[in-house]
N, C-alpha and C positions, 0 to 999 in steps of 0.2 A: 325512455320517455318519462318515467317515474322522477329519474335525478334529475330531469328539464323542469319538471313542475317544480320538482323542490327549489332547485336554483330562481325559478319567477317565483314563491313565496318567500324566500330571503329577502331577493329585493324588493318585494312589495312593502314585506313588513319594516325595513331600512327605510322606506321613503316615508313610513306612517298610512297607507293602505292597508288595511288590518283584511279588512273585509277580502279586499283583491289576495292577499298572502293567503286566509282562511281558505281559501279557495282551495288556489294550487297546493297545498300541502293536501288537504283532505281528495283531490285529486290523485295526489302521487299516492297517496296511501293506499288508495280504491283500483289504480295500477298496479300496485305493488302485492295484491293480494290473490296470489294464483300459486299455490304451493305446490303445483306437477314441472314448474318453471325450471328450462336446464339451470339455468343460473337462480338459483334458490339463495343464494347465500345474499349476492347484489340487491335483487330484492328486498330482502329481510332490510340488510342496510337501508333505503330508499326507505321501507317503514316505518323503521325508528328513526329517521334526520323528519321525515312528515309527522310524528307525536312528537317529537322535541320544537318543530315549527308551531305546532296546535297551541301545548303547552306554554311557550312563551307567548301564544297571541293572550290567553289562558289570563298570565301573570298578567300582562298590560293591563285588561278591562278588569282587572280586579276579582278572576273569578277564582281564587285559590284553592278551593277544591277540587275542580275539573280540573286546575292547571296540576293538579301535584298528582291527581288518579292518572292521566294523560303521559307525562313524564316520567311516571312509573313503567310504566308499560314501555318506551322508549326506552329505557333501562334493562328493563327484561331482555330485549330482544337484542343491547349492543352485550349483556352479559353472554346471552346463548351465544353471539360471533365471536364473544374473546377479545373485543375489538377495546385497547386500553383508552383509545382518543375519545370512543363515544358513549367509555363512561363517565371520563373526565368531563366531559358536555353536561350530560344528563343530572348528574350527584351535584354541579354547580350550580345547574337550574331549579333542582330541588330546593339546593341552599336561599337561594335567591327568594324562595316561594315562602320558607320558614322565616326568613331575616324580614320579610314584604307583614308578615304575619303577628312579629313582631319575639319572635321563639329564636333568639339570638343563638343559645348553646346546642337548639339542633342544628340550625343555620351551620354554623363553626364548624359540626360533625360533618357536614355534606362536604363542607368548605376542604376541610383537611381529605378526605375522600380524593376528591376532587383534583388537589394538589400532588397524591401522591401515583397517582393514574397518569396523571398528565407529565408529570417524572416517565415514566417504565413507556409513553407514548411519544419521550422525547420531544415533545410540541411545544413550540415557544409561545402560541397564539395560547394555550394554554394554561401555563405555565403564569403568563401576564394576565389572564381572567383571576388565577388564583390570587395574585398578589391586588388585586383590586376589592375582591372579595372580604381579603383579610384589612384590606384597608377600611372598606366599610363598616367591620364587625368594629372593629380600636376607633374608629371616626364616635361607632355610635354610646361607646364607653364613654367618650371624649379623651381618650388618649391620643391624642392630635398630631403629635411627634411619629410616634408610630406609622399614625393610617398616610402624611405623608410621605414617609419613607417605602411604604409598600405601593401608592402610587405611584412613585417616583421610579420606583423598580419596574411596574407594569410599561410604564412609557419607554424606560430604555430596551425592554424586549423587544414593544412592539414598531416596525418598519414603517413610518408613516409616510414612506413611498409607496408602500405597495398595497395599504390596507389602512385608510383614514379614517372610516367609519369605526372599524374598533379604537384605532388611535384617540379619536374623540373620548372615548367614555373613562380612561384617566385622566384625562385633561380635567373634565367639567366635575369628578370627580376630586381631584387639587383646588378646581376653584372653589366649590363646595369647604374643602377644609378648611382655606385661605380666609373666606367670609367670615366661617365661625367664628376660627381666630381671630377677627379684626383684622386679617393684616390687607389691609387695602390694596396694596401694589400688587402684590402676589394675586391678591384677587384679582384687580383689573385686567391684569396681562393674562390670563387663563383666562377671563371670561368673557374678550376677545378675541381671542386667540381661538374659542371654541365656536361660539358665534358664524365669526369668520370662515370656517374651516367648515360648520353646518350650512352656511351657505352656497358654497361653493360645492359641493356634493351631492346639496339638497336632500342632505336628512332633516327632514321636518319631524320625523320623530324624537329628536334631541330638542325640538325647538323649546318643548314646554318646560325640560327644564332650566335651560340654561336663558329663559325669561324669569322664571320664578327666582333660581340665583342673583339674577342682575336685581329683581327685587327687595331681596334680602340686603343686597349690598347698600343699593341706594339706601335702604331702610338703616340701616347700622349707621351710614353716614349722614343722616338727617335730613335728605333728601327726599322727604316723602311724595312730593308732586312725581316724581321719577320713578319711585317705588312706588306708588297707586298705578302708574303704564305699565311700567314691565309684570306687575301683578296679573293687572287685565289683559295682555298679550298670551301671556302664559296659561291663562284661563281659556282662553280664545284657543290658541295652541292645541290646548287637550283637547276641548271639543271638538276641532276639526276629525282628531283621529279618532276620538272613542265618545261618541254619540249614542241617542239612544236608537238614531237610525245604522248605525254602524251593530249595536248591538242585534238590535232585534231583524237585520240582515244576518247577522252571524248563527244569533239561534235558530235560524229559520233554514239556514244552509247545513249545520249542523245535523236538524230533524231530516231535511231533502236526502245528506249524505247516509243516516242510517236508512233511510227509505230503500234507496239505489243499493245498499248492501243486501238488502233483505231480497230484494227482488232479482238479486244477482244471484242470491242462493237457490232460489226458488227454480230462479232459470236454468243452471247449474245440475239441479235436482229432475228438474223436466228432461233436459236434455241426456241425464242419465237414463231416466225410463224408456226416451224415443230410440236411445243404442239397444238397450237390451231388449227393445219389440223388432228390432230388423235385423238384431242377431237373431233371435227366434225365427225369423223370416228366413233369413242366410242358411240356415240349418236344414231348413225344410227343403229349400232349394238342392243344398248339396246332397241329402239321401235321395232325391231325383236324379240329380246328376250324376250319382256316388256307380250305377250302372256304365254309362257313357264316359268316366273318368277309370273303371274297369276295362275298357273295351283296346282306351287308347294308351293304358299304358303301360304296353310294347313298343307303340313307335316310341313315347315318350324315354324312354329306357336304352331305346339305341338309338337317338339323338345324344344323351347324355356319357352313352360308352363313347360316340366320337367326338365329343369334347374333352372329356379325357384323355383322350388319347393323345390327341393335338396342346395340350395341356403337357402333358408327360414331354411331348417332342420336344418343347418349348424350356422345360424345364431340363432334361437331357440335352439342350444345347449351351441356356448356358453351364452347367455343370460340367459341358466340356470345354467349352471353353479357360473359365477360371481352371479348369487341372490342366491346361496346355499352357495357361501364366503361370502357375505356381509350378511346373515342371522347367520352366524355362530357370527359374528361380534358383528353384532345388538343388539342379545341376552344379552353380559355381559356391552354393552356398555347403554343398555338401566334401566339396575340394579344399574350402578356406577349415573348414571342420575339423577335415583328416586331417590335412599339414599342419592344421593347429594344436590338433591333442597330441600330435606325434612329437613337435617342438616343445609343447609344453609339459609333457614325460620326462623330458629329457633332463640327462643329471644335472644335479643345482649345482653339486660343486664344479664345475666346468662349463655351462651355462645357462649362466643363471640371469642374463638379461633376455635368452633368446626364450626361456620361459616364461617371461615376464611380458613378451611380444606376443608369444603363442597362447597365451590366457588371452590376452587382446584382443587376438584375432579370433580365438575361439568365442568369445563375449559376442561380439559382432558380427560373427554370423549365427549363432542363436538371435541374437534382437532381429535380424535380418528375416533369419527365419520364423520366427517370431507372428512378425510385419507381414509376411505372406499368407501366413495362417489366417490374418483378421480380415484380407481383403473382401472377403463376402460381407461386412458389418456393412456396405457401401448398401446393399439393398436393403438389410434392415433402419438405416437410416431413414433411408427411402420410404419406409412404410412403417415407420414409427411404431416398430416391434419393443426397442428399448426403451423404457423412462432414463433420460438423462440423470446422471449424479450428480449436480453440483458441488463442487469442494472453493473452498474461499481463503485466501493468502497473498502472499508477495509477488507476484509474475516474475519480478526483478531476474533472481537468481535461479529462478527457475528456467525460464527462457535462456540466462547465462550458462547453464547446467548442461542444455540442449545445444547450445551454441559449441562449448566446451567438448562436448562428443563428438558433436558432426568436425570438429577441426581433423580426427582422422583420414577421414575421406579427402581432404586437400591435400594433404601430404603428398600422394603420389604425383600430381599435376603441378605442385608448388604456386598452389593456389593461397592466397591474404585473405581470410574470412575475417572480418570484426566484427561485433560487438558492442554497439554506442546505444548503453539507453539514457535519455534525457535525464531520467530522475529515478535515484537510487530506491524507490519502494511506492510500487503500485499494486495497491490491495483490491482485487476482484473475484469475482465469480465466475471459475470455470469447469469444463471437465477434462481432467487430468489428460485422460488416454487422448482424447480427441486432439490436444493440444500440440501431442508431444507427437501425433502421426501426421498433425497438420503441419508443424516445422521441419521435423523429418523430409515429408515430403518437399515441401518448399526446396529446403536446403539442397538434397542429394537433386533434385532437378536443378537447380543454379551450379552445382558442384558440375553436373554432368556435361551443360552447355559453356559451360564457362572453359577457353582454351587456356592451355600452360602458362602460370605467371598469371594469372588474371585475378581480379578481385570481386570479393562478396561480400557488402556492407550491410547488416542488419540494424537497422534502428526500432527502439520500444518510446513510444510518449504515450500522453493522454490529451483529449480533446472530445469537448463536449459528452464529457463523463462515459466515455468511452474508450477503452484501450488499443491505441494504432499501433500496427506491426507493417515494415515492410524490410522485404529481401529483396535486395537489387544486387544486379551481376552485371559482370560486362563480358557475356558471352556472344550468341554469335546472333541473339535477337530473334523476333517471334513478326512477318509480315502480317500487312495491314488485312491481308487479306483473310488470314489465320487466326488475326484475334477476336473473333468473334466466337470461336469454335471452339478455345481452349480447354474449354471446360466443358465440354462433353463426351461423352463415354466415350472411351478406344479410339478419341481422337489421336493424332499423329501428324505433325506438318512433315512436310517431305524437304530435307535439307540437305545439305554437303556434309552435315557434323556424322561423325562414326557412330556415335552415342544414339541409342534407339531405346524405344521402353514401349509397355505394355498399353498407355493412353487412358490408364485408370488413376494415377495419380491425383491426376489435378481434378478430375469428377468427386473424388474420394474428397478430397481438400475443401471443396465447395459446398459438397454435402454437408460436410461435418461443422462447417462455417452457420450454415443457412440453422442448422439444429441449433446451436447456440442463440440464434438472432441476429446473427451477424452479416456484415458484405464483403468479398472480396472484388478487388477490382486488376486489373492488368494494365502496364504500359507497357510498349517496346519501340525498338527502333531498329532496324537493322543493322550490324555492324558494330553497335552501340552499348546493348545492352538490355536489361529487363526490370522490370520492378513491379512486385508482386504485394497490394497493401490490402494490408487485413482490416478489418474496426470490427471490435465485441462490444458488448456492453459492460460495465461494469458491473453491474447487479441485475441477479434474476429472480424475480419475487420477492417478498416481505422476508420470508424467512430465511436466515444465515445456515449455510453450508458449512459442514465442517470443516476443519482446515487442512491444509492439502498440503502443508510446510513442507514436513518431514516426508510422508508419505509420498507424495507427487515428486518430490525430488531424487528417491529413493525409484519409482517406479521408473523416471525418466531414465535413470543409468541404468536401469537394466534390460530398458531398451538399448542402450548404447552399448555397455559392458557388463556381459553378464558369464563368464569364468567364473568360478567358483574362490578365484584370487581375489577378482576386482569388485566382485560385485558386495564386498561388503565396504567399498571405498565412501557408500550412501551414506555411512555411519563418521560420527565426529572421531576424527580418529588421536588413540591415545598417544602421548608424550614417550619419547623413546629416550633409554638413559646408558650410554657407553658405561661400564666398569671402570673406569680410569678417572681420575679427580682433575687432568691434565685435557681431556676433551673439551672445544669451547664450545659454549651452550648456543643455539640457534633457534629463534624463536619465528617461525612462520606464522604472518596473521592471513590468513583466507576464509572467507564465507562460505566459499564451495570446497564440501569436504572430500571430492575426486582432486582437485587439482592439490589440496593442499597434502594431501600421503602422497600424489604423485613425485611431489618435490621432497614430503619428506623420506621417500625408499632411494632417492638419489644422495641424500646427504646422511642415509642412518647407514652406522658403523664406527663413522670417522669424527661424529658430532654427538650431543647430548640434544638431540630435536624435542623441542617444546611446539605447541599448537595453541591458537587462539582464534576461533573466528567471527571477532570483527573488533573494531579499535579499541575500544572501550575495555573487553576484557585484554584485548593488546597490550593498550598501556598497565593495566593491573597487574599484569604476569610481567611487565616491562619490571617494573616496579621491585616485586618479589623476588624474580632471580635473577634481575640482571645480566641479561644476554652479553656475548660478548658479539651479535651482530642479529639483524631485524631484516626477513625478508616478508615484503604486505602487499598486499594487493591493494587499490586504490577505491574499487566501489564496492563499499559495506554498508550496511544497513548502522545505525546507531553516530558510528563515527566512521568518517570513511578513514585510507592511509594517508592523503596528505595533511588532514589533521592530526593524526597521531601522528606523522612525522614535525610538525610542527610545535606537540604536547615534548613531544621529547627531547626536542631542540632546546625546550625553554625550560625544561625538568633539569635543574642543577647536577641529580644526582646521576640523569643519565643523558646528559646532553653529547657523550663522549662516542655511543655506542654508532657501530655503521649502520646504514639504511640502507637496502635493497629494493627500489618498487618494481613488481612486476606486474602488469596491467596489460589486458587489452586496449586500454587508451594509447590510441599509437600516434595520436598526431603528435608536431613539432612543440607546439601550446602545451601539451601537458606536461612531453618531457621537461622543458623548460617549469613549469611551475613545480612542480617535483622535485627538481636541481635545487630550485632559490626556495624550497619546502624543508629541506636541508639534508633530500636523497644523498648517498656517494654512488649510488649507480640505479640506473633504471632501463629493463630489459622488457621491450615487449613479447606479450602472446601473440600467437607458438611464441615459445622462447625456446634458445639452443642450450639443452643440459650442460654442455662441457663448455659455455661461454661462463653458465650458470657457477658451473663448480670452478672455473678459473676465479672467475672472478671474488667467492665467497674466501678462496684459500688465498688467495692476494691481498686482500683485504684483511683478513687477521694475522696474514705474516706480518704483515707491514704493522698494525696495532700490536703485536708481539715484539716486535724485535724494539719498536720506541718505550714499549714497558719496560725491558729488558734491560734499554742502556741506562732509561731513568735509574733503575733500581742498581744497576752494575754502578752506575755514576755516585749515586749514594752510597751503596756498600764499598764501594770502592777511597772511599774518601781516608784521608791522612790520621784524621782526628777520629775515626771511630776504635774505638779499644775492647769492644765487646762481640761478642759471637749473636748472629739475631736466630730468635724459633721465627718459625714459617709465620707467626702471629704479627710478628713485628716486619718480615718484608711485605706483608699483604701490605699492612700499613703504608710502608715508605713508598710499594708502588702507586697506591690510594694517591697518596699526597704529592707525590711527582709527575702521579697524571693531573690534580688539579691545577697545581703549577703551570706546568703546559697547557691549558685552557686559558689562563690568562696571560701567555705569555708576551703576549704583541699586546699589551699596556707598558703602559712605561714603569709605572708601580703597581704592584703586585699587592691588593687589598688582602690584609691579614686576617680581618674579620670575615671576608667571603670565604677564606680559604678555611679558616675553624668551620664557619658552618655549612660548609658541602662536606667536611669530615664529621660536623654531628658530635663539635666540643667547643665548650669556651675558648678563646683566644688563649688564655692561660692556661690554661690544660695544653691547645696546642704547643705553646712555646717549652713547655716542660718536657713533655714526651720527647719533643727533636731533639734536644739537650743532653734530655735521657739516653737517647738511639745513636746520637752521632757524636756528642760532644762537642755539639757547634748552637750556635744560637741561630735561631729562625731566619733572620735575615742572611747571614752569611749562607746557611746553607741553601738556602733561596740562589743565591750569587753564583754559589758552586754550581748548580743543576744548568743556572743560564749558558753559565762557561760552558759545560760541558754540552750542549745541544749546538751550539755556536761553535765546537770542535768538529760536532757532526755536518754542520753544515759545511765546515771551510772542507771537508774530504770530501764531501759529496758534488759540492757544486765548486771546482773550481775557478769556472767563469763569472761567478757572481763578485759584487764588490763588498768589501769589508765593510763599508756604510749600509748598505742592504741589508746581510747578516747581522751588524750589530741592532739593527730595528725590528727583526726577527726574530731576536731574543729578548725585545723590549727595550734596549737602551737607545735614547735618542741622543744620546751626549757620544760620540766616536771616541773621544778622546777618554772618558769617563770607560768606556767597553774596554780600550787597549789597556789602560791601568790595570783593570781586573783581571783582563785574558793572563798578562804578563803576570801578576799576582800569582794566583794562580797555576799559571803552567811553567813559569818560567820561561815562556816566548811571546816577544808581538804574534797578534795577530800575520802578519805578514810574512815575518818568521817561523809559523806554524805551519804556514802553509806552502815557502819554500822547502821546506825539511820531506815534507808529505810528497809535493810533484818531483824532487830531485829522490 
């Protein structure tokens, strides 16, 4: 009621009804003043927005000491809430009152106040008061430049779609400077534009000034017949609003409204005496009664033992209940246990993956167990025993986190779960646990309906500043008749599937949904499938939770895997380094620190495993150690992988290195955009380990053995007369791979080739001279030859004009010269020699 009144004294006093605005605010105020009120705090607010309404009617009629005692008090009371926006209000309003007064440098002090509140309140509406503010204090310096540059500023804040009435007050404000300055056009068009815009919204409280402006203007341009009207309009104008029947209505409403408070107290004060005469009354009643309330209570007493009692039953049912689920539970989860610590005891030197299975397993049924343990939170949900935790961060990878873990449970059924969220970083307000037992459950119920070979699509977006979740499955579908019932306690549809459960899941799911403020909703279809869509809110109250990053991500896995192996998998895991100088270096970039030690406990031993997660520092550790091959995941926060695979295509230094993407993005579309990204292989999740380790050892054989002959081809050459230190083959293999990056040009740029080696052209040409005893270009010639030897062995189906373009010559005839040169055989001849 209170903010109703305030909202009709806004607009009264926007249309110029002072007296009608004086009203409702001094209404809301006389509302607003009941300090036993649950909501004490709203109140309070409703108070001071009704003294800051008083105070500005205050400023209009000129009465600047009531207006500034008034707005003090409005002040007081947004300080006592903490409230940064309705300081920035009130410290404006002041300023307004000293600037009106003609106290320019207290003006200034409220002004910057004002400004810096409306900063920490984030308020744009604010923010553009300030910069009008400050326009008016330099307008009245006549620093002119200035005050329009700070109008100018207030305009582009302000939305004059959504809020014309403020938009008005820098406009007529610019026309005001425009006048000053003489600049007529500037004037005109602003003082139209203001006019206009006062019409059409019917703020007549603008009216008087932007008659008085037109005034002035006329007056500046010699037009005084013009400027004596709009003079007397302007005149006319103010009168309307602020008369002296408008005043002495307001004083007089004023006197009414302390009347009505006084009398409010009074009654307030009566009404306290007439409770404590009928308590007194009450009193005497109950030492009468106090006999007859001795007599009865015995019955009373065994009434109350049989509600008890029936209370007790009520409670001992369900308590057996949940211990007949959690025993059903117990059972397989106490089996996964044993065979798990027994496998995972088991010696490391002989098996040592069946430990790495048996921490697994043992992880997951502790979370399991876990899970069982919490299913009574369903009724403190219920009865809002908890205060909720909010925590605030990325959903993104957290969801992916959870996603990531439940991929176990598919395993057996050779079930396809993905993973597709719209947009790589959605920041909201949740709570962790509830999150992570609401996808749980979600998922292990789509896992359990869903037959062999079936799929389970998770999608995460945003809409209407809300975060949507939905798991869909194509199991074996939920009748029309059953979905209504889903979601109530120890429901159970009766189906063909073998798969049976407790009927608490999806109650539990619901509950925990509804806490948050959220909906979930059901489709299905029989035969077809299901789909299960969440919507939370993004943000819950003013105040920011803390954030949930590391911590939520970290709790989620040990819901998933919690072995004493795996469960430090939460943590960003370190860089692992072979003893051998001969290991090639492998640089994993992933965001989720489970999957990324997953792959690097597959590849440590035989590799120097490096770790990065996410592009950004990818590319920078790209950079510093120069992998000899890149396995990335595709959605990272910062930079995803196909732009790092794109950063390092076009990265000179490392445009050479292989690409790996492994992603849950499984459709056709990404593979393909990944490939032409400049991937050499892309494996989706699940991915198969030994597809994984084929493919990474094939891949730096093949980048091995082409170093190899480059450098064999150079060391190898006629003309070199010197023995090289390992210093100088780094080099020739350096320069034989840049070679071979451009070797399908036809001419081979010397200045590119100096600087991807990081030397002048001249330095290059010395050093080969130095090493081989050949000059740059010939030795150029030589390397071609010799890859175009590789070729004519390798492919003996291909055509001598194909190969010679393959090593960059487009002249045939120009190729055969040099091969023959060279090896002393045609091409043709090289290759007879080879098949015979």
């Amino acid at each position: 009621m209170a903010s109703a009144m305030n909202d009709l004294g806004v607009n009264y006093r926007r249309m110029g009804l002072l007296h009608e605005g004086f009203l409702y605010h001094s209404m809301a105020i006389d509302a607003s003043d009941n300090p036993g009120a649950p909501q004490r705090k709203k109140l309070m607010k409703c108070e001071a927005i009704g003294y800051n309404g008083l105070g500005n009617i205050y400023t209009t009629l000129g009465y600047y000491k009531k207006a500034d005692s008034t707005l003090r008090r409005a002040l007081a009371i947004e300080t006592q809430l903490g409230s940064y926006l309705g300081m920035n209000v009130d410290n404006s309003n002041i300023g307004v009152v000293f600037e009106k007064r003609g106290m320019t440098d207290s003006a200034l002090v409220y002004y910057k106040k004002s400004y810096e509140y409306s900063k920490k309140a984030q308020t744009k509406t604010g923010i553009a008061y300030s910069h009008m503010n400050f326009g008016r204090i330099f307008q009245s310096i006549k620093q002119y430049d200035r005050a329009i540059e700070e109008f100018n500023e207030a305009m582009n804040i302000i939305d004059n779609d959504r809020d014309l009435w403020l938009w008005m007050q820098p406009c007529i404000a610019l026309a005001g400077a425009y006048v000053e300055t003489g600049n007529t056009e500037q004037a005109e068009h602003y003082l139209a534009l203001a006019m206009n815009t006062a019409r059409r919204i019917g703020a007549k409280e603008y009216y008087s000034q932007i008659y008085k402006l037109y005034a002035d203007y006329y007056h500046n341009t010699g037009d005084y017949q013009k400027a004596l009207e709009n003079y007397t309009l302007s005149n006319a104008a103010k009168d309307s609003i602020v008369n002296s029947q408008n005043l002495f209505e307001i004083e007089n409403l004023q006197e009414t409204l302390m009347q009505q408070q006084n009398e409010s107290k009074i009654k307030a004060t009566n009404e306290k005496l007439e409770k404590e005469r009928l308590t007194n009354i009450l009193l005497g009643i109950l030492m009468v009664a106090l006999v007859g309330l001795i007599i009865s209570f015995w019955y009373i007493s065994h009434i109350r033992l049989q509600a008890n009692k029936r209370h007790k039953q009520l409670i001992s049912m369900r308590d057996r209940f949940f211990t007949n689920i959690t025993h059903e539970f117990r059972t397989p989860l106490t089996l996964i246990q044993g065979y798990g610590k027994e496998i995972a005891n088991a010696n490391p030197d002989e098996m040592d993956s069946i430990r790495r299975a048996g921490s697994i397993i043992v992880g997951q049924g502790e979370a399991m167990l876990k899970l069982v343990n919490q299913l009574l939170d369903i009724s403190k949900i219920r009865s809002k025993v908890e205060k909720p935790a909010y925590q605030r961060g990325n959903i993104v990878p957290y969801l992916e986190t959870i996603v990531d873990v439940g991929q176990q449970f598919t395993k057996a059924k050779h079930i396809m779960m993905r993973f597709n969220p719209r947009e790589n970083e959605i920041i909201m307000d949740i709570i962790p646990d509830y999150m992570n037992k609401i996808m749980f459950n979600l998922i292990s119920n789509a896992v359990k309906f869903t037959p062999e070979h079936g799929n389970i699509t998770i999608e995460s977006y945003t809409e209407r500043n809300r975060l949507m979740v939905t798991v869909t499955d194509t199991g074996h579908g939920i009748s029309q008749e059953s979905l209504p019932h889903v979601f109530e306690p120890f429901f159970q549809e009766r189906t063909e599937a073998r798969e049976t459960g407790t009927g608490v899941g999806l109650s539990l799911v619901q509950q925990m949904v509804l806490s948050m403020q959220g909906t979930i909703n059901v489709e299905s279809q029989l035969g077809k499938g299901t789909t299960f869509t969440i919507a939370l809110p993004l943000r819950h109250g003013d105040t920011p939770g803390k954030a949930f990053k590391a911590e939520a991500i970290k709790q989620t896995a040990s819901h998933g895997l919690q072995s004493s192996e795996i469960s430090t998998e939460s943590n960003k895991p370190l860089d692992s380094l072979v003893n051998t100088e001969n290991a090639a270096k492998v640089l994993i970039v992933e965001d989720n620190a489970n999957v990324a030690l997953f792959i690097g406990r597959q590849l440590k031993g035989n590799y120097q495993v490096f770790y990065a997660d996410n592009g950004i520092e990818g590319l920078e550790k790209t950079l510093n150690i120069m992998p000899d091959i890149i396995l990335t995941d595709l959605m990272m926060p910062g930079m995803d992988g196909m732009e790092l695979c794109k950063k390092v295509r076009s990265t000179p230094e490392t445009s050479t290195i292989p690409i790996i993407i492994i992603s849950a993005k499984a459709e056709q579309e990404d593979l393909e955009e990944g490939l032409r990204a400049g991937a050499n292989a892309y494996l989706f999740k699940p991915f198969s380990v030994s597809e994984l380790l084929i493919r990474v050892e094939w891949i730096l054989t093949e980048r091995r053995m082409l170093q190899e002959k480059f450098t064999l081809a150079a060391e190898q050459t006629d003309n070199i007369k010197i023995t090289m230190t390992q210093t100088d083959r780094d080099f020739i293999s350096r320069f034989t791979n840049a070679v071979y990056n451009q070797m399908r040009t036809t001419d081979i740029d010397h200045d590119l080739l100096a600087q991807t080696l990081c030397m002048s052209k001249s330095t290059l040409r010395r050093k080969i001279s130095d090493l081989t005893q050949d000059t740059l270009s010939n030795y150029i010639t030589k390397i071609r030859i010799d890859y175009a030897r590789q070729l004519l062995r390798r492919y003996p189906e291909d055509t001598i004009a194909n190969i010679s373009q393959r090593c960059g010559f487009s002249d045939q005839a120009y190729f055969s010269r040099q091969f023959k040169r060279l090896t002393g055989l045609s091409p043709v001849q090289y290759r007879k020699n080879i098949t015979t």
